[in-house]
N, C-alpha and C positions, 0 to 999 in steps of 0.2 A: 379685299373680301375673300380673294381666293388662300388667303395666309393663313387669316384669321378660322376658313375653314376649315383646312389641316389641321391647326392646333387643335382645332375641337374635335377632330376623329381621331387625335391620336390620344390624346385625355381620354375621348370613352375607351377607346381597345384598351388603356390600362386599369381601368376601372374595370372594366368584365375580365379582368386575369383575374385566376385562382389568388386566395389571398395566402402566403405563407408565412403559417404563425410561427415566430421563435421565439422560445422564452429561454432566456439564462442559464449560464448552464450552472451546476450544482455539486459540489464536488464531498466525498466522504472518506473516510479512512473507515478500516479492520483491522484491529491487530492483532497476532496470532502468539500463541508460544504452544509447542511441544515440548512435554515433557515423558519418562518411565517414571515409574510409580517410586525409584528411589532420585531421582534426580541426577543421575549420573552426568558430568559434561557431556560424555559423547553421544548421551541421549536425549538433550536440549536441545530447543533453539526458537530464536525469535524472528519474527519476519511480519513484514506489514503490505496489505493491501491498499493503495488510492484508487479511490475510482473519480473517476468526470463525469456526469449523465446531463443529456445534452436533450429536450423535451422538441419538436417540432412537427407539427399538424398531429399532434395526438401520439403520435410516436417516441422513443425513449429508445436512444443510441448509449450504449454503454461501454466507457474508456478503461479497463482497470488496469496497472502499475506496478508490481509486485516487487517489494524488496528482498529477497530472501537470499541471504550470502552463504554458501557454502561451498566444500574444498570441493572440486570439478568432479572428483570420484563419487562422490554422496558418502563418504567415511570419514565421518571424527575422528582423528587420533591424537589424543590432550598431548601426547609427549612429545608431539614438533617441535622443535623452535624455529626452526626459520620459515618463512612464507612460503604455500603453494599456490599451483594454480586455483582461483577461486571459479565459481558459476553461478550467477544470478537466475535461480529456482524460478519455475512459474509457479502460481498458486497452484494450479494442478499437480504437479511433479514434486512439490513441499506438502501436500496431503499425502499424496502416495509413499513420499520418503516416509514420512510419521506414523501411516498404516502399515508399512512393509516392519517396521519394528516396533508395530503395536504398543505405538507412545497417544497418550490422552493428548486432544487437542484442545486449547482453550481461546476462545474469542472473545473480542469487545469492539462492539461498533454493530450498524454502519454510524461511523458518529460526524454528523455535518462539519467541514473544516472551511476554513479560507481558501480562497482559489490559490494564494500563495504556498501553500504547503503543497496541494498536489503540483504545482510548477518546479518545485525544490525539489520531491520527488522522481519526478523526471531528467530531471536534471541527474541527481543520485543515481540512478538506474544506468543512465548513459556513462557516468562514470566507471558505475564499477562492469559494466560488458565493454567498454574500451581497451581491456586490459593490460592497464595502467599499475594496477594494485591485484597482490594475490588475497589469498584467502590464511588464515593465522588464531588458533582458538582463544591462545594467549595476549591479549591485545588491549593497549592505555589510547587508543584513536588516533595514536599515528604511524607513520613508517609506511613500511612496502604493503605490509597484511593488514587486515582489519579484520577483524569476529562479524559473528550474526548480529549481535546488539551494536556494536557501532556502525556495522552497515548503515544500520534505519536512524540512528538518533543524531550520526553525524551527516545527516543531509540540511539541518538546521545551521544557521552561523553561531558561533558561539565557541567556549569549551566544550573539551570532552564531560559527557555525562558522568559521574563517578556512579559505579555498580555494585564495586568490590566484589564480594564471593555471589554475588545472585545469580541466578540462568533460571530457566524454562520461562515458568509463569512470575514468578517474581521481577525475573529480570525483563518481561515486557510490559509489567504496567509497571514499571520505572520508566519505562522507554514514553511511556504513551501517556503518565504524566508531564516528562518533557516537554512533550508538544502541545499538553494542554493551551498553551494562547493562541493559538489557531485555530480552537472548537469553536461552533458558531453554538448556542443555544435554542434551536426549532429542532423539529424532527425530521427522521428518516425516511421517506418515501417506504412506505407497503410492499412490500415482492422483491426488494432488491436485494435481502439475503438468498431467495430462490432464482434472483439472476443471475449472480455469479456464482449458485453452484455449489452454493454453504448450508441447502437445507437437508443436510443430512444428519443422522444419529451419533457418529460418532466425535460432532464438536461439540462440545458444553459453551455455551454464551453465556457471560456472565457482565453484569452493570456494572457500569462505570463508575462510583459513588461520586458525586457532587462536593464541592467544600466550597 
């Protein structure tokens, strides 16, 4: 009798515990390109945000990812050939690079992906701050260097993306049809370009088109 009591006070104290809601977490991509108004290499470049957003008791924790590869200086110079040190941009510090040389900024997203893709990206991120590999503007996706564009599109298995002559904006919706099989088809949560910081004047957003 006295067993059977216990169990049953210990059943209610966890019934009267707060109850804590978790729901899924939900993962998104941004993708960025900088460009000057002529497109010069050394005034490109492509970079991608993942975010995670993680919902619990009403509240929204926010993970973001930031791929952004450039030579550790913050200076392009096309005429390298061989690999320098690279540095993985924050999204903050890749805005500020693009506004310090008053290059147009151009977005797409937040666009829902597979939890797979921001796991890859993470992954990616950790690679390239390991420094394992330099930074290279001239770059086919392999060796010591890698560019800004294969930073982001070789986080995927597969071959190299072929680009050819593209940069800025061209060359990141190449990137970000890429990774098109990882978009999920719902929407984007309300306020989440004003969470990470993107509701400002000087990025142009532009859709994604469908096919």
């Amino acid at each position: 009798m006295r067993q059977q009591l216990c169990i049953l006070l210990s059943l209610t104290a966890i019934s009267l515990q707060p109850v804590m809601l978790r729901a899924e977490d939900s993962h998104y991509l941004v993708m960025f390109a900088a460009q000057g108004p002529d497109a010069k290499p050394r005034f490109t470049h492509t970079f991608a945000t993942f975010v995670k957003m993680s919902d619990s008791n009403g509240t929204s924790e926010v993970v973001a990812k930031t791929i952004s590869w450039m030579p550790a200086s913050g200076v392009i110079v096309p005429a390298k050939l061989l690999p320098e040190p690279g540095a993985n941009f924050t999204l903050e510090r890749s805005l500020e690079w693009a506004a310090n040389l008053k290059l147009a900024v151009i977005a797409w997203g937040p666009i829902p992906i597979q939890q797979e893709l921001f796991e890859l990206a993470e992954r990616r991120s950790a690679f390239l701050e390991s420094g394992k590999v330099g930074y290279k503007m001239v770059d086919l996706g392999a060796g010591a260097g890698v560019n800004c564009i294969y930073a982001v599109c070789g986080l995927v298995p597969g071959g190299a993306l072929a680009t050819g002559a593209a940069r800025g904006e061209q060359a990141s919706l190449l990137v970000l049809q890429h990774l098109r099989r990882w978009f999920l088809d719902e929407p984007a949560p309300d306020g989440l370009i004003a969470q990470l910081g993107l509701d400002r004047s000087n990025i142009t957003f532009r859709k994604l088109e469908q096919k």
